[in-house]
Biopython code that builds the backbone (N, CA, C, O; Angstrom):
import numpy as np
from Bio.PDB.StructureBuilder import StructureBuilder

atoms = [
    (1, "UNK", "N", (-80.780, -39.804, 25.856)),
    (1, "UNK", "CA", (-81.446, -40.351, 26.980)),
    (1, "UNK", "C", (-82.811, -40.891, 26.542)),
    (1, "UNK", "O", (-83.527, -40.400, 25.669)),
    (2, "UNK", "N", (-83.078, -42.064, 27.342)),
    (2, "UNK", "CA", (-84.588, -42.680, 26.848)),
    (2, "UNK", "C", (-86.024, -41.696, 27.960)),
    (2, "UNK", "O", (-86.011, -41.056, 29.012)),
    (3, "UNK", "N", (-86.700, -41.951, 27.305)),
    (3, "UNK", "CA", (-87.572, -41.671, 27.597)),
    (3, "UNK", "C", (-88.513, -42.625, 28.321)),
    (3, "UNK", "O", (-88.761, -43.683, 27.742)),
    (4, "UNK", "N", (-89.191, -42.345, 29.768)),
    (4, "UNK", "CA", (-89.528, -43.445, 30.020)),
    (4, "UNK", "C", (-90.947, -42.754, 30.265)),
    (4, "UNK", "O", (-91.231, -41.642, 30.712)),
    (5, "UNK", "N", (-91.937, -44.085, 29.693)),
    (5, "UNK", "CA", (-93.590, -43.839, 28.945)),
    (5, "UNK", "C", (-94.059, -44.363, 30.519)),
    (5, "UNK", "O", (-93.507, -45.364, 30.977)),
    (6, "UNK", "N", (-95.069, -43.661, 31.298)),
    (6, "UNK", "CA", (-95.862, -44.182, 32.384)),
    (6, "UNK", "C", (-96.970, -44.550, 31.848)),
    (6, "UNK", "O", (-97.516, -43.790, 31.048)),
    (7, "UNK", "N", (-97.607, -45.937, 32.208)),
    (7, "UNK", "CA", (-98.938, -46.003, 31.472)),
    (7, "UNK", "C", (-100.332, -45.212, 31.841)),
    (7, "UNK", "O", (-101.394, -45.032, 31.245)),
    (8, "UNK", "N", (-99.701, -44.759, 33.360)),
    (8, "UNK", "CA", (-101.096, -43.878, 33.770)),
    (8, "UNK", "C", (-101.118, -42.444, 33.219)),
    (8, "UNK", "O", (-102.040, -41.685, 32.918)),
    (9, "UNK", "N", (-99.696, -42.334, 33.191)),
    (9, "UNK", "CA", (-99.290, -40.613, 32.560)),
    (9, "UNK", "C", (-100.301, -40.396, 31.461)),
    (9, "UNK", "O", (-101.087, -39.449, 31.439)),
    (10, "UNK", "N", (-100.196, -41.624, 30.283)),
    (10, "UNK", "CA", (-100.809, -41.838, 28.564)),
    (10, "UNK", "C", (-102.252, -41.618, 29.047)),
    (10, "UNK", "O", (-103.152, -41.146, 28.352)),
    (11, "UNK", "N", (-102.391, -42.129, 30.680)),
    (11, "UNK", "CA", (-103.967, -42.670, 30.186)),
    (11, "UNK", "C", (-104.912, -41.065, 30.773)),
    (11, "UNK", "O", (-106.116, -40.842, 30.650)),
    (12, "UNK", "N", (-103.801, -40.134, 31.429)),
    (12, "UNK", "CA", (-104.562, -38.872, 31.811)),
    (12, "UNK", "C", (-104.474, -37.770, 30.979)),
    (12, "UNK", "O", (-105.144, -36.738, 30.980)),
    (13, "UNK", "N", (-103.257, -38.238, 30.036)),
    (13, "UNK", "CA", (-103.298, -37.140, 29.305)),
    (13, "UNK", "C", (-104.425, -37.176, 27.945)),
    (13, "UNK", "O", (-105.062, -38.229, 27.979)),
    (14, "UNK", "N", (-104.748, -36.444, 26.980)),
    (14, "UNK", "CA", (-105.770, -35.885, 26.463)),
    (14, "UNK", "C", (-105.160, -36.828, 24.854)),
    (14, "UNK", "O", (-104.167, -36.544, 24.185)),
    (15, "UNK", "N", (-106.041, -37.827, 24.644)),
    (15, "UNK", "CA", (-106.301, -38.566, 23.605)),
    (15, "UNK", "C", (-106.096, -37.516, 21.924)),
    (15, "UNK", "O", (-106.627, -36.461, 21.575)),
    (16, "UNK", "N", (-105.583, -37.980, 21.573)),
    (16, "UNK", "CA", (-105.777, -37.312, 19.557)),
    (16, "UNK", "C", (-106.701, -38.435, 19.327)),
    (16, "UNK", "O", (-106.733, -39.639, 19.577)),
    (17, "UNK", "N", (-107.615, -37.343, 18.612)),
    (17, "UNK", "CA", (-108.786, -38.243, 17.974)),
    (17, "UNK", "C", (-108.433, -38.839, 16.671)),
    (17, "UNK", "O", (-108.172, -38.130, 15.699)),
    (18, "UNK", "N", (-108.423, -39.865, 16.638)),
    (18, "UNK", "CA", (-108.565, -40.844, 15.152)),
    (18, "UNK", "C", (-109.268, -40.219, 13.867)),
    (18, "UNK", "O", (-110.313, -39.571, 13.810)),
    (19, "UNK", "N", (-108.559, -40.526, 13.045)),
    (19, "UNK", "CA", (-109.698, -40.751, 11.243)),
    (19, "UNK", "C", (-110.936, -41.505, 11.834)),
    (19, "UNK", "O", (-111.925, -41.021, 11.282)),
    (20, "UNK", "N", (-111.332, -42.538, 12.770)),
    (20, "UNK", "CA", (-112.157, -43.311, 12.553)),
    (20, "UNK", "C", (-113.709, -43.231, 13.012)),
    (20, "UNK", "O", (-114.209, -43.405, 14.124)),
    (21, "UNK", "N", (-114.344, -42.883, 11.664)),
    (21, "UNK", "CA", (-115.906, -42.584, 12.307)),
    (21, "UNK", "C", (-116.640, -43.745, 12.621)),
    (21, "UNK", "O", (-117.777, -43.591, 12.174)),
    (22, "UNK", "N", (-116.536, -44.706, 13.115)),
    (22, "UNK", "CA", (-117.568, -45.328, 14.081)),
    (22, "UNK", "C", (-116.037, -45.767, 15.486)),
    (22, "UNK", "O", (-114.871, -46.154, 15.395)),
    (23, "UNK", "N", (-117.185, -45.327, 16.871)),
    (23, "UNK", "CA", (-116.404, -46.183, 17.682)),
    (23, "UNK", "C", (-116.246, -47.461, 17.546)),
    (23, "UNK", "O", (-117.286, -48.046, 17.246)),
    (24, "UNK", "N", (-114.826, -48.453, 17.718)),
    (24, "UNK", "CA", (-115.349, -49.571, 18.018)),
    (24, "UNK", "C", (-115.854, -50.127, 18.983)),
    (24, "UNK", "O", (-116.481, -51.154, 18.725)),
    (25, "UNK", "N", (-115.778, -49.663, 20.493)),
    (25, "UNK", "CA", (-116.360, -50.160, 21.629)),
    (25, "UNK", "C", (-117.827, -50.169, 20.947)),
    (25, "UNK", "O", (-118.251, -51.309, 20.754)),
    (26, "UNK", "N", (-118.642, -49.166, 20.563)),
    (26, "UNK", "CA", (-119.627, -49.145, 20.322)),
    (26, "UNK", "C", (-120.325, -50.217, 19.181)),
    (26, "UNK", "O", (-121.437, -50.741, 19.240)),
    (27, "UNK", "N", (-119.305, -50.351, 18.153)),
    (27, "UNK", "CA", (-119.690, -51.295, 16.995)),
    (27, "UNK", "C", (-119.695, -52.680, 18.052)),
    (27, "UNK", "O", (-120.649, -53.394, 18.359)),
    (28, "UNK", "N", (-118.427, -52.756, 18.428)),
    (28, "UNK", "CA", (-118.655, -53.957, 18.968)),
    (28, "UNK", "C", (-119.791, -54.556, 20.392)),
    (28, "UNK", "O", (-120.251, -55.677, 20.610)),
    (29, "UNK", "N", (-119.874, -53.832, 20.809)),
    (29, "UNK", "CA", (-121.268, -53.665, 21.676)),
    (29, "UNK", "C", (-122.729, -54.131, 20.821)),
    (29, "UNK", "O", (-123.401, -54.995, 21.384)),
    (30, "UNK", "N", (-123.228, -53.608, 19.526)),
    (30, "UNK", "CA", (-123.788, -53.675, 18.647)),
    (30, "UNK", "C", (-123.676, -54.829, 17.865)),
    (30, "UNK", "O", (-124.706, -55.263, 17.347)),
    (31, "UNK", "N", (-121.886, -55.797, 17.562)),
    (31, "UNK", "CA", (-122.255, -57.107, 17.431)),
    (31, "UNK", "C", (-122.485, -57.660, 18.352)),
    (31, "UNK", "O", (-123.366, -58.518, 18.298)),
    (32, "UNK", "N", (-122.042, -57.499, 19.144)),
    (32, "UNK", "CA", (-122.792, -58.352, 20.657)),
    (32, "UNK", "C", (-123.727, -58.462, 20.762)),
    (32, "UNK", "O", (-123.884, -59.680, 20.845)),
    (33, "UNK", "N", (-125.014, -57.807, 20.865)),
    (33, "UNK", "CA", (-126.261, -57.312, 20.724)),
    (33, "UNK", "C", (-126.684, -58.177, 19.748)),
    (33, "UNK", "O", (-127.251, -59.209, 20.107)),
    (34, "UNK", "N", (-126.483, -57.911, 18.353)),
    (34, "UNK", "CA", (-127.431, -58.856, 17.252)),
    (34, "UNK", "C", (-126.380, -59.782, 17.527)),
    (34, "UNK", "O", (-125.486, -59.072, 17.067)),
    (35, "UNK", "N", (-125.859, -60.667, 17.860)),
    (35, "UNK", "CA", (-125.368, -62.553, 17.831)),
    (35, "UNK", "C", (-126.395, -62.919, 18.897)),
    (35, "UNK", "O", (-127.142, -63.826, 18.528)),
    (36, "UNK", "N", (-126.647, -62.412, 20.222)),
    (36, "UNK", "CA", (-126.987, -62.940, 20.927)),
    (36, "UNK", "C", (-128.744, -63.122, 20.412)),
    (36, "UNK", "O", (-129.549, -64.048, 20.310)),
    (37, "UNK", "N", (-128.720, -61.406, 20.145)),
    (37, "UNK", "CA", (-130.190, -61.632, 19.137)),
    (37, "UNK", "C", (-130.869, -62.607, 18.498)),
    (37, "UNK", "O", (-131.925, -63.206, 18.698)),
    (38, "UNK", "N", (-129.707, -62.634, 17.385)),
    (38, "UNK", "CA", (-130.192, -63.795, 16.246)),
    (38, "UNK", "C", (-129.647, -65.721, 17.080)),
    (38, "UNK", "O", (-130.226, -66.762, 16.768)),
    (39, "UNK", "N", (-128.768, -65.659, 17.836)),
    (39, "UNK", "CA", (-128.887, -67.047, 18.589)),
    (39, "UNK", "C", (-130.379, -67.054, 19.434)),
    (39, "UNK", "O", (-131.045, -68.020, 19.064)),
    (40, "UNK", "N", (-131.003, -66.319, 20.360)),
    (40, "UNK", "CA", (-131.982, -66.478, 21.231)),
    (40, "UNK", "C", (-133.356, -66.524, 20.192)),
    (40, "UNK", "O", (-134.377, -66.996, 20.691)),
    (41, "UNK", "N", (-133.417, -66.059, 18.790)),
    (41, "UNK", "CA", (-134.590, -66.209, 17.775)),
    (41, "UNK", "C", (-134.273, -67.435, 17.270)),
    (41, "UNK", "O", (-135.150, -68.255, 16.996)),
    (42, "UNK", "N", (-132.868, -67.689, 17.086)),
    (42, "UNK", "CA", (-132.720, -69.598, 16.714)),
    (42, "UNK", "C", (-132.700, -70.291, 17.517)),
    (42, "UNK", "O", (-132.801, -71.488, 17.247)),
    (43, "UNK", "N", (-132.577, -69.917, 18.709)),
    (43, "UNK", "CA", (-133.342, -70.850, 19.616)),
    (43, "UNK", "C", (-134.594, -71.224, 19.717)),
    (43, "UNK", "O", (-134.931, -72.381, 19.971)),
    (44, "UNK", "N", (-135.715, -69.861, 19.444)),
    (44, "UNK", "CA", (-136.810, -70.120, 19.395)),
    (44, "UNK", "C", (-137.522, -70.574, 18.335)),
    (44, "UNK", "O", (-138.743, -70.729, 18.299)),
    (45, "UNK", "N", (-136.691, -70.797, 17.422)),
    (45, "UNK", "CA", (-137.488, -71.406, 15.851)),
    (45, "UNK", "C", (-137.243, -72.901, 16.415)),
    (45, "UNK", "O", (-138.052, -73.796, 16.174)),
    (46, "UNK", "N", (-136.098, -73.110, 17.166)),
    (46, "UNK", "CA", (-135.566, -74.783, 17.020)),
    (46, "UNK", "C", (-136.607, -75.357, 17.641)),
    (46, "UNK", "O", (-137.163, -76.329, 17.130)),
    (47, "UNK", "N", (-137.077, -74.748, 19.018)),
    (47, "UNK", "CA", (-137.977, -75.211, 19.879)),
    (47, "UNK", "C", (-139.336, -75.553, 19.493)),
    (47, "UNK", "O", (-140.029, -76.513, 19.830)),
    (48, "UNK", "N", (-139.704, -74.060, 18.312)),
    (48, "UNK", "CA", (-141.100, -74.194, 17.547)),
    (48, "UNK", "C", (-141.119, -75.533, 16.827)),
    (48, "UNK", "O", (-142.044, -76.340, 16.922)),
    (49, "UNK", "N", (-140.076, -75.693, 16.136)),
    (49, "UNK", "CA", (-139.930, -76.815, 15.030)),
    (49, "UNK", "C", (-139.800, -78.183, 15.880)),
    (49, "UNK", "O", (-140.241, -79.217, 15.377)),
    (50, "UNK", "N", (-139.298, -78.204, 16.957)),
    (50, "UNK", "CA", (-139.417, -79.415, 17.699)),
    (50, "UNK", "C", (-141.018, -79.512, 18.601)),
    (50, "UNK", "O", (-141.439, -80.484, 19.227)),
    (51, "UNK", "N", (-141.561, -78.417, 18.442)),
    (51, "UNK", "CA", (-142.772, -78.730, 19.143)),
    (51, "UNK", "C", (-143.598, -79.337, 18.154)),
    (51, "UNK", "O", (-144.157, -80.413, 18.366)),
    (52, "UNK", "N", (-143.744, -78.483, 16.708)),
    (52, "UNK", "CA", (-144.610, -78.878, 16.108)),
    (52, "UNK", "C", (-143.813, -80.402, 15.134)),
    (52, "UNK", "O", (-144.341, -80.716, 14.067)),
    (53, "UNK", "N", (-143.009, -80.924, 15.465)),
    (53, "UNK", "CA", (-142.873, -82.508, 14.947)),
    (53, "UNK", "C", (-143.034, -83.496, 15.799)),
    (53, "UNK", "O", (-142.873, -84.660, 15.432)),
    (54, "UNK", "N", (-143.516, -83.046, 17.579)),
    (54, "UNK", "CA", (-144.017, -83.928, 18.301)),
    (54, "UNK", "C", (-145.512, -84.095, 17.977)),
    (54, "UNK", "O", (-146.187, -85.112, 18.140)),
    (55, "UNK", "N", (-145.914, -82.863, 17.471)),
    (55, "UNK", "CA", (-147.485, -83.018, 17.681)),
    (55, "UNK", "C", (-147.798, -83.758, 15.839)),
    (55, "UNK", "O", (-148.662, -84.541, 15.443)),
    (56, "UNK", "N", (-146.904, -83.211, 15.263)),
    (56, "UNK", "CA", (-147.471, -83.957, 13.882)),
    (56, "UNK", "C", (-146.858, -85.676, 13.961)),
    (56, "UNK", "O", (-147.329, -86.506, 13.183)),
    (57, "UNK", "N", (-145.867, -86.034, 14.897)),
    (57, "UNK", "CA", (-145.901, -87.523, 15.089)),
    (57, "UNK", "C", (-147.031, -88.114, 16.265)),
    (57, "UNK", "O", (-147.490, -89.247, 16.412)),
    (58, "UNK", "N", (-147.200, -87.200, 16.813)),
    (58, "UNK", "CA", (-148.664, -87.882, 17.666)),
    (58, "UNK", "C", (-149.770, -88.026, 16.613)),
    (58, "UNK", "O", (-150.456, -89.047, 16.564)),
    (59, "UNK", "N", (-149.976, -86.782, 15.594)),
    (59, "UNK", "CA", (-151.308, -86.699, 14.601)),
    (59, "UNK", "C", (-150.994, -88.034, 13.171)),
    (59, "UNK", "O", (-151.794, -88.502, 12.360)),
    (60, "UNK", "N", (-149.922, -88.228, 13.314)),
    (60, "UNK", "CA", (-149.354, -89.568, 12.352)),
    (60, "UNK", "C", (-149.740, -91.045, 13.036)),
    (60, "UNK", "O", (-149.920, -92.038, 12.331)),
    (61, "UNK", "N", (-149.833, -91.068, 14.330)),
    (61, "UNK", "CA", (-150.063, -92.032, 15.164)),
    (61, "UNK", "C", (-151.571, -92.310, 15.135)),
    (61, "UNK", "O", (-152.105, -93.371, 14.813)),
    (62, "UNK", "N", (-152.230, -91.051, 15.570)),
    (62, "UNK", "CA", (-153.528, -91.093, 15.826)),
    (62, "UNK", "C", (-154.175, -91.459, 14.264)),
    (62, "UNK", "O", (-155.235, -92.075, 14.380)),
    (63, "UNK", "N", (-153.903, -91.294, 13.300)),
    (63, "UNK", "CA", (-154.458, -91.176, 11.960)),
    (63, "UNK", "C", (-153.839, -92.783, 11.369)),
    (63, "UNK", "O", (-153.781, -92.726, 10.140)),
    (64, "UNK", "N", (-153.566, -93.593, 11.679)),
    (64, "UNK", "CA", (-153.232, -94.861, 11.871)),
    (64, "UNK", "C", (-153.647, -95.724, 12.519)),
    (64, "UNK", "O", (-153.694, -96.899, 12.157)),
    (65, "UNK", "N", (-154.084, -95.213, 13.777)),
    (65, "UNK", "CA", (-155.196, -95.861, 14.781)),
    (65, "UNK", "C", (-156.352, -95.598, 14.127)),
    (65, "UNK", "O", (-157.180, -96.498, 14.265)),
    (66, "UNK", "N", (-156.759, -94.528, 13.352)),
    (66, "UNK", "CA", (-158.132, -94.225, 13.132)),
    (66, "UNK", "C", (-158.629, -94.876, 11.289)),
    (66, "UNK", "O", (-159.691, -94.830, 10.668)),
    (67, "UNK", "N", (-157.269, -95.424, 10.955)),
    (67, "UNK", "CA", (-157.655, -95.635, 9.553)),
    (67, "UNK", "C", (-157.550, -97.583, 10.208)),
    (67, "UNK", "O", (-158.369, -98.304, 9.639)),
    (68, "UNK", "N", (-156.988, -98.031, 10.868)),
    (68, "UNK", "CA", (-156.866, -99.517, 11.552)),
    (68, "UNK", "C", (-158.760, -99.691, 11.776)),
    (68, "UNK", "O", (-159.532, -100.347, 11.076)),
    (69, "UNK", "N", (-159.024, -98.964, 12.825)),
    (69, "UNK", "CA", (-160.107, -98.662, 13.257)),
    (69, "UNK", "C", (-161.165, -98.796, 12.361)),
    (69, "UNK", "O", (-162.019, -99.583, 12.768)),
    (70, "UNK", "N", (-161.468, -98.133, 10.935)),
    (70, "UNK", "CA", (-162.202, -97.881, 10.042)),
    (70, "UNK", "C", (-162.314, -99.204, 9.414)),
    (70, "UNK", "O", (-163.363, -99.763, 9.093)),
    (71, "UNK", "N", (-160.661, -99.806, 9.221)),
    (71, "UNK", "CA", (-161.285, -100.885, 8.345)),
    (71, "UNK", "C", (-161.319, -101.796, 9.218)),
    (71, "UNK", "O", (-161.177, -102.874, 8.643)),
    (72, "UNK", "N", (-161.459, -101.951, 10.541)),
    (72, "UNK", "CA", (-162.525, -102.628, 11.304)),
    (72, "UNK", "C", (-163.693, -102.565, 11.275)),
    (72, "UNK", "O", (-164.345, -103.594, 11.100)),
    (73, "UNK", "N", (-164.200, -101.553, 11.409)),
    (73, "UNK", "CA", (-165.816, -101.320, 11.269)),
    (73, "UNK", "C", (-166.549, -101.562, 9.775)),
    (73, "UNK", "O", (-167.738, -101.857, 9.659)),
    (74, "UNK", "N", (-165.682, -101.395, 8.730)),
    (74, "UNK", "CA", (-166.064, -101.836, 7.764)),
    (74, "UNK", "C", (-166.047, -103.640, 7.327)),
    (74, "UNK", "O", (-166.876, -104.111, 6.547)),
    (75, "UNK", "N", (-164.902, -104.510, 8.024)),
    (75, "UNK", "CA", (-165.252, -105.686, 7.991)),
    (75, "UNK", "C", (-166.444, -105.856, 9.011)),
    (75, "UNK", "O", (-167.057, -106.919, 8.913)),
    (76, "UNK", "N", (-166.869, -104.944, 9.993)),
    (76, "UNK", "CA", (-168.175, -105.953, 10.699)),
    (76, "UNK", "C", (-169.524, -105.357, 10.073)),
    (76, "UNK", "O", (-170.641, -105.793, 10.351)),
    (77, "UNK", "N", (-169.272, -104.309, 9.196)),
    (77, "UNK", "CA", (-170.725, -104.270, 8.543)),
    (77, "UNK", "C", (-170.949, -105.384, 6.988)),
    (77, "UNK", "O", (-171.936, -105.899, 6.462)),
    (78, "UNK", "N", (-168.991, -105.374, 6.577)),
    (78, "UNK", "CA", (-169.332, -106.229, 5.737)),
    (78, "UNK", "C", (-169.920, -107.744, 6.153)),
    (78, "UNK", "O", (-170.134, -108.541, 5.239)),
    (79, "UNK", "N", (-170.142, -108.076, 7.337)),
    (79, "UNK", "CA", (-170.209, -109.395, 7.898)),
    (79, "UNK", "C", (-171.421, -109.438, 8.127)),
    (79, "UNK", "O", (-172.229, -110.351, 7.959)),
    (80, "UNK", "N", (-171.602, -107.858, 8.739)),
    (80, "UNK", "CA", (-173.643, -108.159, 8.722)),
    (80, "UNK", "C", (-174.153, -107.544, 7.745)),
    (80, "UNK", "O", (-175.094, -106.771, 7.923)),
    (81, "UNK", "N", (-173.665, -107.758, 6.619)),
    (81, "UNK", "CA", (-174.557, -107.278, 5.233)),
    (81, "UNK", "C", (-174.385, -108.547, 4.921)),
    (81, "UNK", "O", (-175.313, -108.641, 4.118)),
    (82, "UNK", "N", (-173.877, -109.662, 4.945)),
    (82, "UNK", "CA", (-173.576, -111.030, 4.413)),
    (82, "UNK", "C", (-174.615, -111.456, 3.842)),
    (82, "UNK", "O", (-175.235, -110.408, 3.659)),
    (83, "UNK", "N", (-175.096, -112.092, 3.523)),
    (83, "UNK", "CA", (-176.111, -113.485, 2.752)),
    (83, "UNK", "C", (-176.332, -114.015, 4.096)),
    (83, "UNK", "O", (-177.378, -114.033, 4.746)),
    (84, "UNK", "N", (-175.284, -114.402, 4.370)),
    (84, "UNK", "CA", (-175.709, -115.895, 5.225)),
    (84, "UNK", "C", (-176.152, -115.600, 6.723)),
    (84, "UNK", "O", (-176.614, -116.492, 7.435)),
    (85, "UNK", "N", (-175.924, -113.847, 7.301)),
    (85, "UNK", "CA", (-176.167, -113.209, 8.218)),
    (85, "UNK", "C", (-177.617, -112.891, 8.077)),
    (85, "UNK", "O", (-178.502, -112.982, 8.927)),
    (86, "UNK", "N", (-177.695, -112.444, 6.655)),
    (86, "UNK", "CA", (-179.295, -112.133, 6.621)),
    (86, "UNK", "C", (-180.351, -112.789, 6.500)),
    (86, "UNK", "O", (-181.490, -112.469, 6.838)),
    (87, "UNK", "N", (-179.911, -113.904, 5.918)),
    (87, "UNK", "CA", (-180.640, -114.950, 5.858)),
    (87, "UNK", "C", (-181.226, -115.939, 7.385)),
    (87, "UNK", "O", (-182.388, -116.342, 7.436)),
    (88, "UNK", "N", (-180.282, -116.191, 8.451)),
    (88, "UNK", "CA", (-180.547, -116.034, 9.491)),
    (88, "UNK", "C", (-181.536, -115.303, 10.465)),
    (88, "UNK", "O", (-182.451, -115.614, 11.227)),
    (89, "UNK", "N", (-180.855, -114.124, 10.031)),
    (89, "UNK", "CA", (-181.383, -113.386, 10.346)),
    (89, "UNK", "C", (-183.498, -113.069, 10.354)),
    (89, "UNK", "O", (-184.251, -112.880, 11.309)),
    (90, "UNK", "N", (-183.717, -113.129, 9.204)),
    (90, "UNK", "CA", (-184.400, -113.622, 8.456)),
    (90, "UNK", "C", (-185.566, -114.561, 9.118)),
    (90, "UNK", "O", (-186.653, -114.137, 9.512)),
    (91, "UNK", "N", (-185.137, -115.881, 9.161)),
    (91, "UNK", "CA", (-185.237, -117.178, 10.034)),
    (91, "UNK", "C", (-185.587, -116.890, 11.241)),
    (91, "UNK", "O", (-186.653, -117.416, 11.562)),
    (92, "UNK", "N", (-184.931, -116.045, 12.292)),
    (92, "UNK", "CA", (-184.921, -115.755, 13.499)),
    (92, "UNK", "C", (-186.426, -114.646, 13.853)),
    (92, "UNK", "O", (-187.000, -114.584, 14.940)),
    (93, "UNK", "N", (-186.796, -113.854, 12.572)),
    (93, "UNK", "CA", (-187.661, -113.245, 12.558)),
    (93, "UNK", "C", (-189.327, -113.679, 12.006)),
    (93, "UNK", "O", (-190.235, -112.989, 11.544)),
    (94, "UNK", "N", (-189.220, -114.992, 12.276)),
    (94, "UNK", "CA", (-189.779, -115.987, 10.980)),
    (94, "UNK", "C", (-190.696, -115.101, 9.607)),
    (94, "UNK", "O", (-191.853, -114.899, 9.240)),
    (95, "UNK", "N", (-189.266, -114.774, 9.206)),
    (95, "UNK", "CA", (-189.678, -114.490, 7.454)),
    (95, "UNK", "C", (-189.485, -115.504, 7.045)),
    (95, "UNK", "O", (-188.667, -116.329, 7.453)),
    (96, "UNK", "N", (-190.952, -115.667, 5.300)),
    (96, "UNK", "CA", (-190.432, -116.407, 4.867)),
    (96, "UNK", "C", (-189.687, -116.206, 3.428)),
    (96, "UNK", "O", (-189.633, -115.199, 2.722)),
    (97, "UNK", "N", (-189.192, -117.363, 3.254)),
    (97, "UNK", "CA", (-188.334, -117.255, 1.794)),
    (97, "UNK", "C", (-189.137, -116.862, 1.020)),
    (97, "UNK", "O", (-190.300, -117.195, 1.249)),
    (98, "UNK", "N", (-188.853, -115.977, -0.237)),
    (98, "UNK", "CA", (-189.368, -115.872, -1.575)),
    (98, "UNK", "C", (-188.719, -117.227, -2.690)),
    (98, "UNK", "O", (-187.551, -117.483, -2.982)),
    (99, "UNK", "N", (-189.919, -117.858, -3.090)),
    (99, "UNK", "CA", (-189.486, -118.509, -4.088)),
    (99, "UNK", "C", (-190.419, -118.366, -5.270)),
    (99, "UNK", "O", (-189.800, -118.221, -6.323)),
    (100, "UNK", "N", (-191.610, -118.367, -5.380)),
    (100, "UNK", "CA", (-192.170, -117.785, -6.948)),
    (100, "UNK", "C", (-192.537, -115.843, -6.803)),
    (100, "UNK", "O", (-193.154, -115.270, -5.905)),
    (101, "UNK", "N", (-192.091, -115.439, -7.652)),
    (101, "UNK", "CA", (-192.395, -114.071, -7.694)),
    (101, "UNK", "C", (-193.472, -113.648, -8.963)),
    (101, "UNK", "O", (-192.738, -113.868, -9.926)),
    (102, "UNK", "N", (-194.297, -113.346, -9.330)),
    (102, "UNK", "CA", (-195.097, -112.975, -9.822)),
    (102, "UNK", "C", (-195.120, -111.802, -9.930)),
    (102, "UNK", "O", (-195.102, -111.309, -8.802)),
    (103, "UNK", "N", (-195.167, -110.701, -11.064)),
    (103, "UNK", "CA", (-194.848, -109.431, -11.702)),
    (103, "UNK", "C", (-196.696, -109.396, -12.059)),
    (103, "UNK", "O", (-197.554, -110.248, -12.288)),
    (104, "UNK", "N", (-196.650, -107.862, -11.939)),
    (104, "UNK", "CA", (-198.114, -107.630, -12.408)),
    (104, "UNK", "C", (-197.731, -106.813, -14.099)),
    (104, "UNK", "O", (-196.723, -106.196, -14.444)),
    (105, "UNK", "N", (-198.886, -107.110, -14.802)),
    (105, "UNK", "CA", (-198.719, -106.915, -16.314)),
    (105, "UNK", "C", (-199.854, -105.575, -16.491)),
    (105, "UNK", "O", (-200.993, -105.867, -16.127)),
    (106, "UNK", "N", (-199.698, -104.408, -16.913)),
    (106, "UNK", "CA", (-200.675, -103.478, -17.366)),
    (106, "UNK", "C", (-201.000, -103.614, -18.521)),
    (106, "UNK", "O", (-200.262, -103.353, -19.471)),
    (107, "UNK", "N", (-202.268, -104.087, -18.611)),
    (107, "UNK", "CA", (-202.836, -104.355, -20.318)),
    (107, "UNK", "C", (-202.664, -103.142, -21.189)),
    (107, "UNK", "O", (-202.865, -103.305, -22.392)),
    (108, "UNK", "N", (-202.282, -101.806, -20.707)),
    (108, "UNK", "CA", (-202.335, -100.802, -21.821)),
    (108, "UNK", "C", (-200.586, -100.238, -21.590)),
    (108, "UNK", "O", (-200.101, -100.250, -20.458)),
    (109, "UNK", "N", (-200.067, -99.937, -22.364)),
    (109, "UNK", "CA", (-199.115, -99.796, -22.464)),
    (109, "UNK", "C", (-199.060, -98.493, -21.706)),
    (109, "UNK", "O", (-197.944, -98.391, -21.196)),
    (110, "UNK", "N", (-199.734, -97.582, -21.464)),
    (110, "UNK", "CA", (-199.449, -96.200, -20.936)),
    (110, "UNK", "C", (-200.485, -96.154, -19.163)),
    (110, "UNK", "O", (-201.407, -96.933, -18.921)),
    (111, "UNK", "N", (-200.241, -95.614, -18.687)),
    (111, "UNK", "CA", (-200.306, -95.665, -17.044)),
    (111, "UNK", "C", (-201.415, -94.577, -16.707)),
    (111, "UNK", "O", (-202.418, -94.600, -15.993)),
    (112, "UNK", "N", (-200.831, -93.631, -17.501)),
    (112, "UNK", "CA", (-202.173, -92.445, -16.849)),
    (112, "UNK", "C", (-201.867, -91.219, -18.302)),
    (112, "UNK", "O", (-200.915, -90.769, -18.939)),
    (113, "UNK", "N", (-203.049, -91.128, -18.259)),
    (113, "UNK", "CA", (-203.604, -90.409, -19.806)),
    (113, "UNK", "C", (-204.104, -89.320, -19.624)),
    (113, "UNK", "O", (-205.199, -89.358, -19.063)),
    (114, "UNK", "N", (-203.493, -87.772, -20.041)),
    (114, "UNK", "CA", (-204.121, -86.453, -19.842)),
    (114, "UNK", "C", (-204.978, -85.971, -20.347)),
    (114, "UNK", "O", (-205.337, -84.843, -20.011)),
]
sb = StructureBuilder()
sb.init_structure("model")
sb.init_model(0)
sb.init_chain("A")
sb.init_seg("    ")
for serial, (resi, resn, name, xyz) in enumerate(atoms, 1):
    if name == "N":
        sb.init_residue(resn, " ", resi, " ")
    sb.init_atom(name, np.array(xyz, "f"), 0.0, 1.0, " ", f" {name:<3s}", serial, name[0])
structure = sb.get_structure()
């Protein structure tokens, strides 16, 4: 004659314990735990790393505007350091031109004697 297995019968009667020293409900509880872990910390690196390549393409932007900028200001000083600016310039202030220059000569070769 067969024997017929009830599944609630199995599930009241009193378990034989296993060889196996770790539970798995428990192990597996524990991978559950670190995946979600280590996904929610790679989430937060992805976010770090996308924050800080917005701000270093804004600081790439700005440092392009500011080197554009520079050698602007350096063509308008080169323009008023010109000759032909200062010379004007010059004119406008009525200076006049130097044309003979005359150097003074010390008859003794030495300047001041201890």
């Amino acid at each position: 004659m067969k024997k017929i297995v009830n599944c609630y019968k199995n599930r009241l009667e009193p378990r034989v314990k296993s060889g196996c020293l770790i539970n798995l409900k428990i192990f597996n509880t524990f991978l559950l735990v670190v995946i979600f872990g280590m996904s929610f910390a790679y989430l937060i690196g992805v976010s770090d790393l996308t924050v800080k390549g917005f701000a270093l393409q804004e600081l790439r932007t700005q440092t392009a505007k500011l080197a554009e900028q520079k050698l602007s200001y350096e063509q308008q000083v080169d323009a008023m350091q010109s000759y032909y600016v200062l010379s004007e310039r010059a004119k406008s202030l009525n200076m006049v031109a130097i044309s003979d220059i005359e150097y003074l000569q010390a008859i003794n070769q030495s300047v001041a004697k201890k």
